[in-house]
C-alpha positions as CSV (number, residue, x, y, z in Angstrom):
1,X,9.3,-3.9,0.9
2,X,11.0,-2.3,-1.7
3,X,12.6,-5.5,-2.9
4,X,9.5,-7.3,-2.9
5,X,8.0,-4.5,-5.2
6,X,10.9,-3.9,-7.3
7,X,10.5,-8.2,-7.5
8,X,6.4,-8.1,-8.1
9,X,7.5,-5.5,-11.2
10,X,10.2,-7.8,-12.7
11,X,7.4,-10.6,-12.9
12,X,4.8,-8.1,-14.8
13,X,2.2,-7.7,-11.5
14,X,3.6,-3.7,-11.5
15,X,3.2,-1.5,-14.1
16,X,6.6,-0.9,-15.8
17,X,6.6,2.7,-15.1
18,X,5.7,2.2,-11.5
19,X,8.8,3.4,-8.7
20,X,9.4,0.7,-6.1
21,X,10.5,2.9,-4.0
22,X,7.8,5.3,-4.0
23,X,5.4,2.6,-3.6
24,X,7.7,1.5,-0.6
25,X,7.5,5.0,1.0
26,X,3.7,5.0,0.2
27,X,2.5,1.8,1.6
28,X,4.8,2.7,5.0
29,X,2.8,6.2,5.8
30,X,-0.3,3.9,5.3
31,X,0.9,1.3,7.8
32,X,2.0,3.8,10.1
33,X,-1.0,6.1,9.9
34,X,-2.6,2.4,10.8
35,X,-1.3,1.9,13.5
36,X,-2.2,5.4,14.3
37,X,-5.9,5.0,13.4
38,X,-6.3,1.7,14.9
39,X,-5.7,2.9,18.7
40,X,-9.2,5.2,18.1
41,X,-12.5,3.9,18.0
42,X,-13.0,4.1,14.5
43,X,-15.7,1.8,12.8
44,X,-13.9,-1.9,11.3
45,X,-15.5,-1.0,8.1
46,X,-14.3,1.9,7.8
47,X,-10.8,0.8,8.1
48,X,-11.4,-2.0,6.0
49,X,-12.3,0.2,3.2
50,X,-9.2,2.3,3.5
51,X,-6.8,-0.4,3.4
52,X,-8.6,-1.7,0.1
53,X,-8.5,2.2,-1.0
54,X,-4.6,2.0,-0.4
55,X,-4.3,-1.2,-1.9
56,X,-6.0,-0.4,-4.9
57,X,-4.1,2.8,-5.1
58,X,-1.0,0.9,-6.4
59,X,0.1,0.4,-10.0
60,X,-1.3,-2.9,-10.8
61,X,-1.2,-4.2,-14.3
């Protein structure tokens, strides 16, 4: 993941200032609080909207 980040910032889609490996460590306690979350009965929209929310978190130019 962090390749691919470190890669996506190299071809100007991440802010310069942007750490792949923060974003790395970030987006894996969102996948794993997923998988968490997804075992309950929580409402698809719900979820949906978080995962945009954590999407849209990262550093995008």
């Amino acid at each position: 993941m962090q390749n691919v980040l470190a890669s996506a910032q190299v071809q100007g889609k991440l802010k310069k200032q942007a750490n792949p490996t923060e974003l790395a460590n970030y987006l894996f306690l969102c996948y794993s609080g997923l998988q968490v979350v997804v075992q309950t009965n929580i409402d698809q929209q719900k979820l949906v909207k978080t995962v945009r929310q954590s999407v849209e978190a990262l550093p995008w130019v």
